[in-house]
Structures are given as structure tokens and as C-alpha cells.
MIVO-748830 format. One record per residue (C-alpha): x negated, z, y negated; residue in three letters; residue number from 1. Coordinates in nm, 2 decimals. Layout:
   east     up  north type seq
      X      Z      Y  ALA NUM
...
//
This chain:
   east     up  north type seq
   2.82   4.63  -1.62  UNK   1
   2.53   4.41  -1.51  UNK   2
   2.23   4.33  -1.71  UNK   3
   2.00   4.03  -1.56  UNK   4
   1.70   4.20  -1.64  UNK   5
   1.36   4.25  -1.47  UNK   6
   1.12   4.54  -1.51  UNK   7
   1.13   4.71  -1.85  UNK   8
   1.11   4.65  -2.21  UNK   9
   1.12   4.81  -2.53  UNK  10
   1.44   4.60  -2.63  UNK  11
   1.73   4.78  -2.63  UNK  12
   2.06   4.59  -2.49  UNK  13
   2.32   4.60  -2.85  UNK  14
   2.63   4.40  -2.65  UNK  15
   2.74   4.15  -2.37  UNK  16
   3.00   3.90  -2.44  UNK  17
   3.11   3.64  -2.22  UNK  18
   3.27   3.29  -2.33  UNK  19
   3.42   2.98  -2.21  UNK  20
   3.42   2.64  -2.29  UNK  21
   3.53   2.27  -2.19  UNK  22
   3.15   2.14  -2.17  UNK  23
   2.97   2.42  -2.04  UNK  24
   3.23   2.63  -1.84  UNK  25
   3.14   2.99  -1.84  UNK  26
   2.87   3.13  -2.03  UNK  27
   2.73   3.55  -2.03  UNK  28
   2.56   3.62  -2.35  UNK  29
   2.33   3.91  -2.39  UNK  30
   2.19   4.06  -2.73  UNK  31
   1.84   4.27  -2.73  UNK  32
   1.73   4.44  -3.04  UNK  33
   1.39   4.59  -3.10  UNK  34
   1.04   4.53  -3.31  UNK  35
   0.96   4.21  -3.37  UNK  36
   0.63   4.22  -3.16  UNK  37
   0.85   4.31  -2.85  UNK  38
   1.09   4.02  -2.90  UNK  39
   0.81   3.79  -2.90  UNK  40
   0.67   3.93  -2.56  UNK  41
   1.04   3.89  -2.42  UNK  42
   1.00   3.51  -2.54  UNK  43
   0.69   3.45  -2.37  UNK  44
   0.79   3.65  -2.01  UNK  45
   1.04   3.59  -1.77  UNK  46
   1.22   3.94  -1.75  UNK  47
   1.47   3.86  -2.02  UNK  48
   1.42   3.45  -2.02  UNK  49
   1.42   3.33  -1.69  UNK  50
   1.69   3.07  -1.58  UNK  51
   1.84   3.09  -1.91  UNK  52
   2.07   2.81  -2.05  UNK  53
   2.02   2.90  -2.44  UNK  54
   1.77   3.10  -2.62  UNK  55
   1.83   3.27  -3.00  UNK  56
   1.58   3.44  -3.16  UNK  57
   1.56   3.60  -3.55  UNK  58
   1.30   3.78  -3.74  UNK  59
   1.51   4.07  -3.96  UNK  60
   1.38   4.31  -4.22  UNK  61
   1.14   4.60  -4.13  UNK  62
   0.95   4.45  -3.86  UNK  63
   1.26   4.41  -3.64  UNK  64
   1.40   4.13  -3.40  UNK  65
   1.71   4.03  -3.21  UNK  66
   1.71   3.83  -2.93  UNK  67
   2.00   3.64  -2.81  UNK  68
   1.98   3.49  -2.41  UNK  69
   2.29   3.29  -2.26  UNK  70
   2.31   3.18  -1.89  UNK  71
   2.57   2.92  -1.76  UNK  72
   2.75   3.07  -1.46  UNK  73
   2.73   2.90  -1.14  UNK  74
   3.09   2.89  -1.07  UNK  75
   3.30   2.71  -1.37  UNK  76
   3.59   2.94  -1.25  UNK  77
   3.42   3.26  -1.23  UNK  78
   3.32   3.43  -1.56  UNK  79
   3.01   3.67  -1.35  UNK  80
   2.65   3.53  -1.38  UNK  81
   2.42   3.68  -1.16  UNK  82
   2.10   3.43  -1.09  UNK  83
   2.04   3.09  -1.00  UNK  84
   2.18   2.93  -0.72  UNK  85
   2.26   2.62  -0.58  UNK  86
   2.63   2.50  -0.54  UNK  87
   2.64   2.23  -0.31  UNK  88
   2.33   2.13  -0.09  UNK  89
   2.41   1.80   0.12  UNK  90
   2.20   1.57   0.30  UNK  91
   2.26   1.23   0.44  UNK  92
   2.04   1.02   0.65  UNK  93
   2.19   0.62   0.67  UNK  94
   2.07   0.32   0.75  UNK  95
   2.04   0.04   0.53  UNK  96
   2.07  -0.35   0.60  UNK  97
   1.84  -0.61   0.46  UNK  98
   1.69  -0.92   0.49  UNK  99
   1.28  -0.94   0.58  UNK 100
   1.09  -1.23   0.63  UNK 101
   1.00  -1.37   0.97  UNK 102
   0.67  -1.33   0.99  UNK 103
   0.65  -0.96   0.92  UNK 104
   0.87  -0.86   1.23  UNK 105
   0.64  -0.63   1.46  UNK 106
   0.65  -0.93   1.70  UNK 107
   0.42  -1.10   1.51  UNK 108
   0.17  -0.82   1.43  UNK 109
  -0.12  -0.94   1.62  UNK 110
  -0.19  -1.24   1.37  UNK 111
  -0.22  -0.98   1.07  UNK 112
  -0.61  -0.94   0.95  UNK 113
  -0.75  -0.57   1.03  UNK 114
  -0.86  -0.42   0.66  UNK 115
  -1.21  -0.51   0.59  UNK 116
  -1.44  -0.21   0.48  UNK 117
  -1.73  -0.30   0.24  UNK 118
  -2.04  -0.11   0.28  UNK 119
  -2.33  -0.19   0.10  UNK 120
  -2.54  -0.23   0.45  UNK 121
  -2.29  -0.46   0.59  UNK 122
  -2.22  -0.71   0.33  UNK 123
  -2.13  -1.02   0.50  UNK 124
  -1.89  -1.25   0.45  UNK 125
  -1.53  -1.23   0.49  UNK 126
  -1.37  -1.22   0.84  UNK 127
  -1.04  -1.23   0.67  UNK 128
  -0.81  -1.52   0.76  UNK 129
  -0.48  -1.46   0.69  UNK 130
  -0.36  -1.62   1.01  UNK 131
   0.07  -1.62   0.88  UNK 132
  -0.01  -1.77   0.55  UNK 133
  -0.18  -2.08   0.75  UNK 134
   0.04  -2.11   1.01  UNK 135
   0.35  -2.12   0.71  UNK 136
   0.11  -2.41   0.54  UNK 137
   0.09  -2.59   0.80  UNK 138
   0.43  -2.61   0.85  UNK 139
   0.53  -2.69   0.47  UNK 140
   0.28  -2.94   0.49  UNK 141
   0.46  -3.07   0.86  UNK 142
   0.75  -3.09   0.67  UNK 143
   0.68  -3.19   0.35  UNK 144
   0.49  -3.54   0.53  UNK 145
   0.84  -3.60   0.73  UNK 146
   1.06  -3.55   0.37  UNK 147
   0.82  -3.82   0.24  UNK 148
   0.83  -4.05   0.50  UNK 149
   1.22  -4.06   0.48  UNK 150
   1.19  -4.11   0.14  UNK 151
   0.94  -4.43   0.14  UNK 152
   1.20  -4.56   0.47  UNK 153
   0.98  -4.49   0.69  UNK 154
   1.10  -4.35   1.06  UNK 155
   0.91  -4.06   1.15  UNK 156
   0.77  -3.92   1.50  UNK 157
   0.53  -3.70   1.39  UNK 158
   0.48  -3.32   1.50  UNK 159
   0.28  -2.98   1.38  UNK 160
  -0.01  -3.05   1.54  UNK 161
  -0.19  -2.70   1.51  UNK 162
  -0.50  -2.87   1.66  UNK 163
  -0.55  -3.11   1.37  UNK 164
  -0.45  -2.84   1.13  UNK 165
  -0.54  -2.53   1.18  UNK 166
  -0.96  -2.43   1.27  UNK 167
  -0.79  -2.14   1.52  UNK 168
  -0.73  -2.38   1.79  UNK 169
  -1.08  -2.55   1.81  UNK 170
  -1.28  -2.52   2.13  UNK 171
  -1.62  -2.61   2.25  UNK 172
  -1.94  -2.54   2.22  UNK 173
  -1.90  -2.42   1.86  UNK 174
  -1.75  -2.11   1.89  UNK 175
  -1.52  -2.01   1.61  UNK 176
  -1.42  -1.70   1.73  UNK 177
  -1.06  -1.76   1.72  UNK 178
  -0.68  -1.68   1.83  UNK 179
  -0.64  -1.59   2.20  UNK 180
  -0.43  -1.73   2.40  UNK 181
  -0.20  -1.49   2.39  UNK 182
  -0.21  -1.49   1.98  UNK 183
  -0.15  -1.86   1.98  UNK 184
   0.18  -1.84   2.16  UNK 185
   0.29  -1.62   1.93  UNK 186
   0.18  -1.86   1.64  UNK 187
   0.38  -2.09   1.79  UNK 188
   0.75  -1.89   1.84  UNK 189
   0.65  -1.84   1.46  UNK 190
   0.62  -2.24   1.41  UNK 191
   0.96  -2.26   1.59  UNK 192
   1.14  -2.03   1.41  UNK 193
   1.01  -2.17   1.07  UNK 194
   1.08  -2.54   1.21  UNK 195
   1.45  -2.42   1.33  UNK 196
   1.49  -2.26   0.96  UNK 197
   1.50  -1.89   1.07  UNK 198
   1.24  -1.78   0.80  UNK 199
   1.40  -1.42   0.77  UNK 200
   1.60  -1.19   1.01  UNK 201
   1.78  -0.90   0.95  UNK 202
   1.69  -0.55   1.02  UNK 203
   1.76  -0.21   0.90  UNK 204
   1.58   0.10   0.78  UNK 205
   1.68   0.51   0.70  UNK 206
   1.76   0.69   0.42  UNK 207
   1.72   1.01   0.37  UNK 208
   1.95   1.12   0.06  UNK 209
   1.96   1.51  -0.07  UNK 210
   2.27   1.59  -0.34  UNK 211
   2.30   1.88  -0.50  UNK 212
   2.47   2.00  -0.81  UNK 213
   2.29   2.28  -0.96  UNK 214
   2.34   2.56  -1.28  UNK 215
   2.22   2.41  -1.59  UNK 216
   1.90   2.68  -1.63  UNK 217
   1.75   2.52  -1.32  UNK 218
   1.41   2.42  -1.34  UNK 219
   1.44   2.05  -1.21  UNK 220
   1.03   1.97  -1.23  UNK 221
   1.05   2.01  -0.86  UNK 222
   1.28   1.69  -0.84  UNK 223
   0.98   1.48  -0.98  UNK 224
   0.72   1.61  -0.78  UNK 225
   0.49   1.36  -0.56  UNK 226
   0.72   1.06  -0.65  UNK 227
   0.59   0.72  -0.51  UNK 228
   0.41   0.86  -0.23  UNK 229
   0.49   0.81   0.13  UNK 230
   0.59   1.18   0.27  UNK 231
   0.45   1.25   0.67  UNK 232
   0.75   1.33   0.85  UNK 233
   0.64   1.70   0.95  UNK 234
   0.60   1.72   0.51  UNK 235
   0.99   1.59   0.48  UNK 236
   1.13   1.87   0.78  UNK 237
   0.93   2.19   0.57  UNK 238
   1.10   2.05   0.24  UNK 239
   1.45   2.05   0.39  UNK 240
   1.40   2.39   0.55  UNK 241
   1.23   2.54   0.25  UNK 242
   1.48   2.39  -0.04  UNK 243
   1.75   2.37   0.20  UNK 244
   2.08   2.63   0.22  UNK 245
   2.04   2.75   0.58  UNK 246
   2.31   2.63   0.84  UNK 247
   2.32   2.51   1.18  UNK 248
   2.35   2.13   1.04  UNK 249
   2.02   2.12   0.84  UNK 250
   1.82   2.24   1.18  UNK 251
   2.02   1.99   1.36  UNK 252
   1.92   1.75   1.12  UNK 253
   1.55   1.85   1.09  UNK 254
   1.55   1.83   1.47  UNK 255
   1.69   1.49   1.50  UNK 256
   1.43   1.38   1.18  UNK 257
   1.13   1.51   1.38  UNK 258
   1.17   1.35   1.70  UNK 259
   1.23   1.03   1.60  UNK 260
   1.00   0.97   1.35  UNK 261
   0.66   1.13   1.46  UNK 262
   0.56   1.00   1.79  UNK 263
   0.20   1.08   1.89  UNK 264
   0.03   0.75   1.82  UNK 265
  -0.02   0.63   1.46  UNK 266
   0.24   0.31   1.55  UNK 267
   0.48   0.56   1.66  UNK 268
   0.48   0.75   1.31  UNK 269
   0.67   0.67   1.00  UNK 270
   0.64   0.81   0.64  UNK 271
   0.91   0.84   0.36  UNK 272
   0.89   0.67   0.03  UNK 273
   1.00   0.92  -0.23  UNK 274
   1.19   0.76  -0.50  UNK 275
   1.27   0.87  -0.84  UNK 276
   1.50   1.13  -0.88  UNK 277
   1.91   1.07  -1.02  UNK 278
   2.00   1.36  -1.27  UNK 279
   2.30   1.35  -1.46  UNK 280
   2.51   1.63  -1.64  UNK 281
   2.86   1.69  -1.47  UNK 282
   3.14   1.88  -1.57  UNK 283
   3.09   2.26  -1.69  UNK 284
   2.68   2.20  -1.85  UNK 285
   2.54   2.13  -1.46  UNK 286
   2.35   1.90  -1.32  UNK 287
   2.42   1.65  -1.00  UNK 288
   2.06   1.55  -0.87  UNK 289
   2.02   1.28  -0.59  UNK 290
   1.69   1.22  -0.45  UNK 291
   1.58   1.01  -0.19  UNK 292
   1.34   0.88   0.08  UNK 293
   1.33   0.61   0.18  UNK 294
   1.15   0.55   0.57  UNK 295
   0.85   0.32   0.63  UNK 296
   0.68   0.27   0.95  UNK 297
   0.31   0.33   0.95  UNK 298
   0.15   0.04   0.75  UNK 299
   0.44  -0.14   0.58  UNK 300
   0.40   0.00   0.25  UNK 301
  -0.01  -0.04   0.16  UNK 302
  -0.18   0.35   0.16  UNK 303
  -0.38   0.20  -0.13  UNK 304
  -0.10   0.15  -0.37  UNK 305
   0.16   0.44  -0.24  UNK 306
  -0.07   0.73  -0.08  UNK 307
   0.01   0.93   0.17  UNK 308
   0.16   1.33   0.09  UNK 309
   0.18   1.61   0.31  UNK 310
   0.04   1.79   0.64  UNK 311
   0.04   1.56   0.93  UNK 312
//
């Protein structure tokens, strides 16, 4: 017979019974006696408690105790309980389709602002301009003025004229300190495509999805850990090879993740948004839990609101 027990205890084992039903599947059932004082210390260690699915304890007469400690089998069909252990350990990594707006393609990076740092020696004003939002004024204004001229029956020739607009494209002796000439050409494929109606394009990000149904005296904190943050790539590979079943698959997979997602540069690096956990009870009084990441290039998601987790 088998007794999950660690170290030694006072308690003396009375009986083992084991039990079946349709909600939790197997179940082994172990009764201790001893004093009272010792059942206690049995309640608060993990020799007796650890990874168990039910816990029963009584106070009887003369100082005495019995303690009662049930733990769900791993295996619905298999009536031993040895310790914890994962049943199924799968991961997925898919891409998903979505719509993003024109303007934030990588194309059109060079018009963002840089972040401003405030220090109270270099207080000046603002260099902020937010470049995008103007340009997409301008052009609902451009079109707004044609929708009301063909409304008041009145034909129309006009055109975006940036220069009248927009302070970026003054020149002269007052310098402004504005777009290059390389920036404004990209202003203007982004006036074209908002003119022509392509305001959003269609692009695609990974997924990184770990499922895993597991005993129901696992400890499932660990599912919740560092939730909202975005996970460095080298932080995601020691995850799956530390909570991972070993096989030739996951190293595949931890290969593939590596090389692809940490380049040298900080454009060439991504980071994975961890979402909130899926637990739900399946058959036999275990849990499925799905958790997921979801992949951000470097600067997409603001640092600010969703910091950055792990070694880099």
C-alpha cells in the first residue's frame, strides 16, 4: 500500500479507502488519528495536506483528533493517486486576422511624436505635434468643404492643399522646424489613401495559446501571475521550458519563438501581452486552463499602461 506522506508525524494512518464518482472520478481517502495538537500541525504543513482535493478535520474526547485528506486521481479511469501531475500540456502559436487603421502601419512611423521627457531643468514647451491627427483633419476638413459645396449646387475643383493647411509645409526665413522631405511624401501616400477611402488595412498578429487540463488539487495562482504585462520573448521561452512536459515539439517550438521574435535592435523585438486566464471544471472534478499571449511589436501597446515582465 502507498501512503502520500512526507517526513514524519505523530499521526498514526487508521485506514485507506478509495471511491468513485460521476463528478469527481476517482478519489483516495486517507484517515490519521492522533492528539489533537498534532492534527493541527498536520493542518498547517504540507506533509499530510499538500495537493489535496478535500480536507476533514474533528476534535474527539481526550485531547484526540482525526484527520481525514482526499486527493482526486489524475486519471478518471485509474483508481491510484500518487502526486500531481499534468494530463495534457499543449501549445499553439496562430495567427490572427484584424483590421488596423491606416495610419498606424510601420510605413507611416516616421510622423509619430518621440515621447517627451519632463525634467524640471528642461521645462519648455511642447514639441509634440501629433503629425497623423493633422494630416486626418485636414483631410475631413478637404472633404467636408467638397460635401458642402455639392450640397449648396455648387461645382467643386478644390484640392488638400497641405500648404494652406498644415504649418509643416511652411518655408522661408522663419524656420519652423518641420517635416523633411522625405516625411512629407509619406504624409502624402497617407492623404491618398484616406482620399481613395483606404483608412484601415488588414494585417495579422500571433498567438501564443497553452491548454492544459490539470488534477483538481492544483494550485492555479500561477495561472494569474503578471497578467496585463507584456512578457520579453527570452521571459515567454523559460516559462514554456520550465512549466512545460518535455518533448522534442516544445524545444522546436521555443526555437522557432526565439528567433523570430528577438532580433538584436529594439524594432526587431516583440513582447507578449498576457491575458487573463480560462479555468473551467471538466469532467471527473479537473480543471481545463487556457492562457494566452498575445504578440506586440516593440511600442504598440504603451510601456506606461502595460509594463514590461521578464529578463531581456
Amino acid at each position: 500500500m502507498s501512503v502520500i506522506l512526507k517526513g514524519t508525524s505523530a499521526l498514526t494512518l487508521e485506514s485507506e479507502n478509495r471511491s468513485w464518482t460521476q463528478a469527481t472520478g476517482w478519489e483516495s481517502t486517507y484517515r490519521y488519528k492522533g492528539t489533537w495538537a498534532n492534527v493541527e500541525a498536520a493542518l498547517n504543513g504540507s506533509a499530510y495536506v499538500q495537493n489535496a482535493s478535500r480536507i476533514d478535520a474533528r476534535q474527539e474526547a481526550g485531547g484526540y483528533g482525526v484527520l481525514e485528506v482526499s486527493f482526486a486521481a489524475e486519471d478518471n479511469t485509474d483508481a491510484n493517486v500518487q502526486s500531481y501531475q499534468e494530463e495534457t500540456d499543449t501549445w499553439t502559436l496562430q495567427p490572427s486576422k484584424y483590421q488596423a487603421n491606416i495610419w498606424e502601419h510601420p510605413y507611416f512611423d516616421s510622423l509619430d511624436d518621440s515621447r517627451q521627457v519632463y525634467t524640471s531643468s528642461n521645462n519648455s514647451a511642447s514639441t509634440l505635434r501629433g503629425t497623423k491627427y493633422r494630416i486626418r483633419t485636414a483631410v475631413e476638413a478637404y472633404l467636408a468643404a467638397v460635401q458642402a459645396n455639392f450640397e449648396s449646387n455648387t461645382k467643386d475643383e478644390s484640392k488638400v492643399d497641405l500648404h494652406d493647411k498644415l504649418k509643416e509645409w511652411d518655408t522661408g526665413v522663419n524656420v519652423y522646424g518641420g517635416l523633411s522631405d522625405a516625411q512629407k511624401q509619406i504624409a502624402l501616400d497617407l492623404v491618398l489613401m484616406l482620399l481613395a477611402g483606404k483608412d484601415t488595412y488588414e494585417t495579422s498578429r500571433y498567438i501564443l495559446r497553452n491548454t492544459k487540463v490539470v488534477p483538481g488539487n492544483t494550485n492555479l495562482s500561477l495561472s494569474h501571475f503578471q497578467v496585463e504585462s507584456q512578457w520579453t520573448t527570452p521571459e515567454v521561452v523559460a516559462y514554456i521550458t520550465d512549466n512545460s512536459i518535455a518533448s522534442v515539439s516544445k524545444y522546436a517550438l521555443i526555437g522557432d519563438i526565439a528567433n523570430t521574435f528577438w532580433g538584436s535592435s529594439s524594432a526587431d523585438k516583440s513582447y507578449w501581452f498576457k491575458e487573463a486566464p480560462v479555468i473551467h471544471e471538466v469532467q471527473g472534478g479537473k480543471f481545463e486552463v487556457v492562457q494566452e499571449w498575445v504578440n506586440y511589436k516593440y511600442g504598440e501597446l504603451s510601456s506606461l499602461l502595460y509594463p514590461y515582465y521578464g529578463r531581456a
